[in-house]
Biopython code that builds the backbone (N, CA, C, O; Angstrom):
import numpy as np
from Bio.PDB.StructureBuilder import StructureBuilder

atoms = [
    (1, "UNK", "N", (106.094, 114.004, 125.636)),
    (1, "UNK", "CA", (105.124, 113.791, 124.579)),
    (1, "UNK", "C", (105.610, 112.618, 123.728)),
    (1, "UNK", "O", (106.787, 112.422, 123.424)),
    (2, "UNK", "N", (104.744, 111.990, 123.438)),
    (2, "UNK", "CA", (105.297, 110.568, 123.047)),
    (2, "UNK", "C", (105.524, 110.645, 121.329)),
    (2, "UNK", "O", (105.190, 111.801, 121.071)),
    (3, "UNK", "N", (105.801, 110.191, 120.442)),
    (3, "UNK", "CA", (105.832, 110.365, 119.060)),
    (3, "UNK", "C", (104.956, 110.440, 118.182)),
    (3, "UNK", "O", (104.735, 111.307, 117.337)),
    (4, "UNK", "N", (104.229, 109.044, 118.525)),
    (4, "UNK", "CA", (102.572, 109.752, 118.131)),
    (4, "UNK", "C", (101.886, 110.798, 118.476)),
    (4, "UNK", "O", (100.994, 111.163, 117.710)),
    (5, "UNK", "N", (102.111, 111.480, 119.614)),
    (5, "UNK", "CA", (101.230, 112.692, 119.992)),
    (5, "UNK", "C", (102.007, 114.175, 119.030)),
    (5, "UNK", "O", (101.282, 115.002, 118.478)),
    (6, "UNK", "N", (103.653, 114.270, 118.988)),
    (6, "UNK", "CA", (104.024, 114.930, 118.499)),
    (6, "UNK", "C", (103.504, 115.024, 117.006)),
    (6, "UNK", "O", (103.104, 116.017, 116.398)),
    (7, "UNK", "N", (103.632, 113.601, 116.553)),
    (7, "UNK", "CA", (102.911, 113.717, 115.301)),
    (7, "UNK", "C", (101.845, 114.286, 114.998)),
    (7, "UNK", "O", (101.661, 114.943, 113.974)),
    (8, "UNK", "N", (100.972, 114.053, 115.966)),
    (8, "UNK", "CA", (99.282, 114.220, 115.755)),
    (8, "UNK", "C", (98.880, 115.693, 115.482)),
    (8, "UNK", "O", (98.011, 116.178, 114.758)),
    (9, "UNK", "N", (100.141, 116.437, 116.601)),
    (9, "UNK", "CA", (99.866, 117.900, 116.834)),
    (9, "UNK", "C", (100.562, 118.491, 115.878)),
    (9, "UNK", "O", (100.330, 119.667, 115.600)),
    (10, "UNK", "N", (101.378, 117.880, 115.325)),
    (10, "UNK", "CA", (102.066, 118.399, 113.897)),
    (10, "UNK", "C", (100.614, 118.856, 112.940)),
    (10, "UNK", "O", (100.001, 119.876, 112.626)),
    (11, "UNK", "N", (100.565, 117.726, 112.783)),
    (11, "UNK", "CA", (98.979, 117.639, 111.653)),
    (11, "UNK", "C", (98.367, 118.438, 111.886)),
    (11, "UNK", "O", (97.909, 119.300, 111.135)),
    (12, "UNK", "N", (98.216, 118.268, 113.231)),
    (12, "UNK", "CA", (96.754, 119.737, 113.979)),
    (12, "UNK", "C", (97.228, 121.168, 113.497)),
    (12, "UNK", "O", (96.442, 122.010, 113.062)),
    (13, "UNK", "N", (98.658, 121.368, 113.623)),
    (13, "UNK", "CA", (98.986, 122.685, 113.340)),
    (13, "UNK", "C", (98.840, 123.231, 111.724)),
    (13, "UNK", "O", (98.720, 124.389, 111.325)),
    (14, "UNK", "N", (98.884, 122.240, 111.122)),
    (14, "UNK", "CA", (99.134, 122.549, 109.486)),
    (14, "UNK", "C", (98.320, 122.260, 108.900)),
    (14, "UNK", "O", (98.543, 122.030, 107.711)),
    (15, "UNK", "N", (96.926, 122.118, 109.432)),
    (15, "UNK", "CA", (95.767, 121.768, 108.887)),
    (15, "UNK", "C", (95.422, 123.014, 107.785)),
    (15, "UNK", "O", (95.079, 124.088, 108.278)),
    (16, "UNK", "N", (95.495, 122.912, 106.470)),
    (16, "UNK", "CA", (94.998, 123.990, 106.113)),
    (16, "UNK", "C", (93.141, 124.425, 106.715)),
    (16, "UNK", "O", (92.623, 125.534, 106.593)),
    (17, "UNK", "N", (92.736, 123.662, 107.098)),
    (17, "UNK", "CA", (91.564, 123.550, 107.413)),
    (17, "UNK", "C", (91.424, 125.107, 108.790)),
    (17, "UNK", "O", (90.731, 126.125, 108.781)),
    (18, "UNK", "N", (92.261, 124.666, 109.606)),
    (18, "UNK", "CA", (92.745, 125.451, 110.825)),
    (18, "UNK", "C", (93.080, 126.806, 109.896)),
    (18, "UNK", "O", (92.257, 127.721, 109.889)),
    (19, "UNK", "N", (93.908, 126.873, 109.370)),
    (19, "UNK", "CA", (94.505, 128.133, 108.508)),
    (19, "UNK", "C", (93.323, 129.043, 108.240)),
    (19, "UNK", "O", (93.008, 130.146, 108.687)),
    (20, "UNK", "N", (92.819, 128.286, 107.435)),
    (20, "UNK", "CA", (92.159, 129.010, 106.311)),
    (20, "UNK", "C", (90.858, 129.297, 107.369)),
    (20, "UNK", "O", (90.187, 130.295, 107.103)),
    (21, "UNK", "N", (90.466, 128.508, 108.524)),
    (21, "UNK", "CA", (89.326, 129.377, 109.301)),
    (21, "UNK", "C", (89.857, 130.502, 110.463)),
    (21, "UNK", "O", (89.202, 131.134, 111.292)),
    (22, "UNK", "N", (91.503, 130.487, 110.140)),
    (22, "UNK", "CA", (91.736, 131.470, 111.023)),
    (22, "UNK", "C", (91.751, 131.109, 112.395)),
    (22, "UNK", "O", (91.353, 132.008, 113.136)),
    (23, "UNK", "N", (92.048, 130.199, 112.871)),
    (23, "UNK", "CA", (91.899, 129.527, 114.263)),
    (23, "UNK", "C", (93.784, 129.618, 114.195)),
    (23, "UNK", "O", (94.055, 130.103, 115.294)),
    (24, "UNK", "N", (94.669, 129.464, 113.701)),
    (24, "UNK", "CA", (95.891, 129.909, 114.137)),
    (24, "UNK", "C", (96.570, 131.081, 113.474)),
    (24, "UNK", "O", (96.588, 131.497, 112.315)),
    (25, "UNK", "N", (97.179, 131.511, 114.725)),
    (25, "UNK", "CA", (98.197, 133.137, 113.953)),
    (25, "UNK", "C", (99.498, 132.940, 113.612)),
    (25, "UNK", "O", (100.533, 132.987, 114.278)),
    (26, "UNK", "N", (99.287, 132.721, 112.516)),
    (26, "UNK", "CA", (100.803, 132.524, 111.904)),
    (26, "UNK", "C", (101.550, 133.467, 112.312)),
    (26, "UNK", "O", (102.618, 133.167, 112.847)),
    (27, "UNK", "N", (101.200, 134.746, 112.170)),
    (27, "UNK", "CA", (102.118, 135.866, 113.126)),
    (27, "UNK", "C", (102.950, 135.846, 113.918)),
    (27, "UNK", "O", (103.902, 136.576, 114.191)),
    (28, "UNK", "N", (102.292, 134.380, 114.541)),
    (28, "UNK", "CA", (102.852, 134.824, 115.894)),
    (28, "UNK", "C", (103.904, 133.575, 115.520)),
    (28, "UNK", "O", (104.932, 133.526, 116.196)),
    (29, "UNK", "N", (103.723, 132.658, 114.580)),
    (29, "UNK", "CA", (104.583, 131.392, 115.175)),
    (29, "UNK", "C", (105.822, 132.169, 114.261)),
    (29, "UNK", "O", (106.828, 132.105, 114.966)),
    (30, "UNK", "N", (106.156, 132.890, 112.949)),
    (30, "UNK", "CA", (106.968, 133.293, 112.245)),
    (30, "UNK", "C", (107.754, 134.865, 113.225)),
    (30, "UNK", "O", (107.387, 135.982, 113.591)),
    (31, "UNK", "N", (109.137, 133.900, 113.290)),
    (31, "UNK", "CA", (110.037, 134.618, 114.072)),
    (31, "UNK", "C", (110.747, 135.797, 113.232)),
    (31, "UNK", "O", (111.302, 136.757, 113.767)),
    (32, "UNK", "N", (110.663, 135.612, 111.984)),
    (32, "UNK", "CA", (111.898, 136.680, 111.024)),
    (32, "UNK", "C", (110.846, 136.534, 109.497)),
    (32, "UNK", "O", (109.873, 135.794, 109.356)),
    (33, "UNK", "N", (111.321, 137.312, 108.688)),
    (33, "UNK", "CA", (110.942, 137.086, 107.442)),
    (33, "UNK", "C", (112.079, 137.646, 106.479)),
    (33, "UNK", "O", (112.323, 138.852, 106.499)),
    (34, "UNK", "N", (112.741, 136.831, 105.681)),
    (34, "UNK", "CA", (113.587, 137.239, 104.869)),
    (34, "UNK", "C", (113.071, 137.030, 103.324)),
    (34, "UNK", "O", (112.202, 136.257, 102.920)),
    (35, "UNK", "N", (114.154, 138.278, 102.334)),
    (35, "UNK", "CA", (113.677, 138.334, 101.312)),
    (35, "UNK", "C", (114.387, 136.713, 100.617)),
    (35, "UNK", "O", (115.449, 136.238, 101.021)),
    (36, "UNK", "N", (113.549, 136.103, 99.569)),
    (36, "UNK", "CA", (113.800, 134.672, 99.338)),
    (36, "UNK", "C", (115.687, 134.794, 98.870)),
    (36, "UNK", "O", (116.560, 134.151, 99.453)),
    (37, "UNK", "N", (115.842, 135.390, 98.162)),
    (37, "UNK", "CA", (117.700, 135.920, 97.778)),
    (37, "UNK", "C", (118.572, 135.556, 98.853)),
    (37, "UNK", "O", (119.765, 135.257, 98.793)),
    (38, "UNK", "N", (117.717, 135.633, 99.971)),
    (38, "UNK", "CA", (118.523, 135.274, 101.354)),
    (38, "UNK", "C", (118.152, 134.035, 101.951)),
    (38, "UNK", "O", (118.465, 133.857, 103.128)),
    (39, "UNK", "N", (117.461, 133.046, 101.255)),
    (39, "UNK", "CA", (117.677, 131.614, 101.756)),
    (39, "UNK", "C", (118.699, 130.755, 102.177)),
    (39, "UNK", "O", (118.501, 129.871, 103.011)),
    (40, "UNK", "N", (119.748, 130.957, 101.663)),
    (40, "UNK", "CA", (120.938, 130.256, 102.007)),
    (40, "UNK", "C", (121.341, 130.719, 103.257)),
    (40, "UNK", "O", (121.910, 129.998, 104.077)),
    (41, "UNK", "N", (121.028, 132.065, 103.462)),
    (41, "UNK", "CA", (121.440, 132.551, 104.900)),
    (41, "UNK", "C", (120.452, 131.651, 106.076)),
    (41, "UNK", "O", (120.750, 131.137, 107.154)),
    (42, "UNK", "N", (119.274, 131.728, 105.378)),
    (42, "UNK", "CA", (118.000, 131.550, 106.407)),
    (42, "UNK", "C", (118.610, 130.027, 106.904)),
    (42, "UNK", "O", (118.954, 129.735, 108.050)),
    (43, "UNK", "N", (118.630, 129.370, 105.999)),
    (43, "UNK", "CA", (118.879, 127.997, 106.470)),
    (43, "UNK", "C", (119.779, 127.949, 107.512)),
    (43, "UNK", "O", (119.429, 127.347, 108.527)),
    (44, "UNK", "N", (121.286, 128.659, 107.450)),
    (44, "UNK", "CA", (122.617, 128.627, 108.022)),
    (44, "UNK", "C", (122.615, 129.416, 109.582)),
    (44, "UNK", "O", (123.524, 129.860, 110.283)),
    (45, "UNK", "N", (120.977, 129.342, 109.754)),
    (45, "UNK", "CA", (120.527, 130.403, 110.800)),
    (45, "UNK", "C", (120.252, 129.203, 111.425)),
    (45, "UNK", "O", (120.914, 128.787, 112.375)),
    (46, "UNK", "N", (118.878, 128.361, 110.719)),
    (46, "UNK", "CA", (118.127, 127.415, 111.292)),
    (46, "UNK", "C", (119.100, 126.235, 111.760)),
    (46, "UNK", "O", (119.164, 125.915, 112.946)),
    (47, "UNK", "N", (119.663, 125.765, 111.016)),
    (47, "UNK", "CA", (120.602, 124.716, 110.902)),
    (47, "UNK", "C", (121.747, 124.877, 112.513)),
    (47, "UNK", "O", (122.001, 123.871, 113.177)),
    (48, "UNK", "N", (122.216, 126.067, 112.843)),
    (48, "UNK", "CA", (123.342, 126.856, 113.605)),
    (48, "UNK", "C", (122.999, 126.080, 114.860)),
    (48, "UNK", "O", (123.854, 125.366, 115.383)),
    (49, "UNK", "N", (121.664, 126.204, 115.410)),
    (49, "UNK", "CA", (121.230, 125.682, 116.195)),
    (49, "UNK", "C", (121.663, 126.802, 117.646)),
    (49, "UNK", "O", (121.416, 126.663, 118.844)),
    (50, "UNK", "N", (122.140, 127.523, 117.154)),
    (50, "UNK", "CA", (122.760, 128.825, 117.900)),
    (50, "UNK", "C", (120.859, 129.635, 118.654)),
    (50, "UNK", "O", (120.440, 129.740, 119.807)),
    (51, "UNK", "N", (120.443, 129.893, 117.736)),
    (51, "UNK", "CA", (119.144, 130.257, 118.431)),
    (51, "UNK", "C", (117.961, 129.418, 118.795)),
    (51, "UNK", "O", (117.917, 128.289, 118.306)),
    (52, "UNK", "N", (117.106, 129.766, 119.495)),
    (52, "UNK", "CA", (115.891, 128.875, 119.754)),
    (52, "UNK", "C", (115.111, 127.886, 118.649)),
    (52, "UNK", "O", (115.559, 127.523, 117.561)),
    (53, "UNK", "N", (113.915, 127.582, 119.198)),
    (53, "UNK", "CA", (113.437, 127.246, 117.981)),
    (53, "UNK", "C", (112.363, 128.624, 117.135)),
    (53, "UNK", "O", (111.597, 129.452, 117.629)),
    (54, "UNK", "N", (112.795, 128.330, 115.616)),
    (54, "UNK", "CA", (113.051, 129.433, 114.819)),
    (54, "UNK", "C", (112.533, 129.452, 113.619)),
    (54, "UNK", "O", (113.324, 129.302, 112.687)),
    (55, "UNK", "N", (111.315, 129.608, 113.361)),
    (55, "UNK", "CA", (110.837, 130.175, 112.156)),
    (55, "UNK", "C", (110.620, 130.764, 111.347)),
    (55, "UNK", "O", (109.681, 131.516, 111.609)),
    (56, "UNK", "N", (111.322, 130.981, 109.517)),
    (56, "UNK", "CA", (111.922, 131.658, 108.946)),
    (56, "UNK", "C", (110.705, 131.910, 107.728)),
    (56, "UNK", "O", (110.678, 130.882, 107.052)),
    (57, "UNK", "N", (109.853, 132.755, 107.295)),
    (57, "UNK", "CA", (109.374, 132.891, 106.073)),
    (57, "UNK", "C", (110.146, 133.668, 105.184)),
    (57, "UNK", "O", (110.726, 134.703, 105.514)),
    (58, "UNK", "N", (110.155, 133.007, 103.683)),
    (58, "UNK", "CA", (110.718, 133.429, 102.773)),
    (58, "UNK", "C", (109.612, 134.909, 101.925)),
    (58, "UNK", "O", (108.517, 134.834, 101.368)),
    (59, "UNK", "N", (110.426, 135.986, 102.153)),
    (59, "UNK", "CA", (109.112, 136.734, 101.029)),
    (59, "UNK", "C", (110.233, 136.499, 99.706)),
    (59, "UNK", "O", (111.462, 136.474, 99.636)),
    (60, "UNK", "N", (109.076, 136.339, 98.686)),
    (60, "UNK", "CA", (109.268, 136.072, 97.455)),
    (60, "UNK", "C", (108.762, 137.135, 96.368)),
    (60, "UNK", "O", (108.522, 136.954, 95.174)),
    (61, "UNK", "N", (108.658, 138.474, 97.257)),
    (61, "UNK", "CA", (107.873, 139.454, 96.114)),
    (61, "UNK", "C", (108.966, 140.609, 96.719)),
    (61, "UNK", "O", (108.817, 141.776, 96.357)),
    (62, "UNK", "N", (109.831, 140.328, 97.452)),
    (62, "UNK", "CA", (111.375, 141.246, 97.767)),
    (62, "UNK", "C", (112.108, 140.927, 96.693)),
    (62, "UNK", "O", (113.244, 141.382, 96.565)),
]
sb = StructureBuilder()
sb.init_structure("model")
sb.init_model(0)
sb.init_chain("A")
sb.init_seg("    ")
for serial, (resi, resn, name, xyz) in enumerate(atoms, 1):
    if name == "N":
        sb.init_residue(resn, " ", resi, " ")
    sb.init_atom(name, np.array(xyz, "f"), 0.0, 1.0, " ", f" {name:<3s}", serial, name[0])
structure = sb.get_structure()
């Protein structure tokens, strides 16, 4: 995939437009959810490079 295309599909994914009509499941792309207190961990997860690719939501009402 060339750089422009990666780009393009970046955009495509984060369209709030897409979101908000419900055309993607965030569900599915969010791998873990930690309470926000545990950000420093979350990062030292992402960063490790030890696991796949890895998507971390912060809850902020933990």
């Amino acid at each position: 995939m060339t750089e422009w295309a990666r780009t393009r599909a970046s955009e495509q994914l984060t369209s709030p437009y897409l979101l908000a009509a419900g055309r993607i499941d965030v569900d599915a792309l969010i791998r873990d959810m930690m309470p926000a207190a545990e950000a420093p961990r979350a990062f030292e997860r992402l960063s490790s490079g030890e696991e796949p690719l890895m998507t971390v939501a912060l809850d902020w009402t933990a």
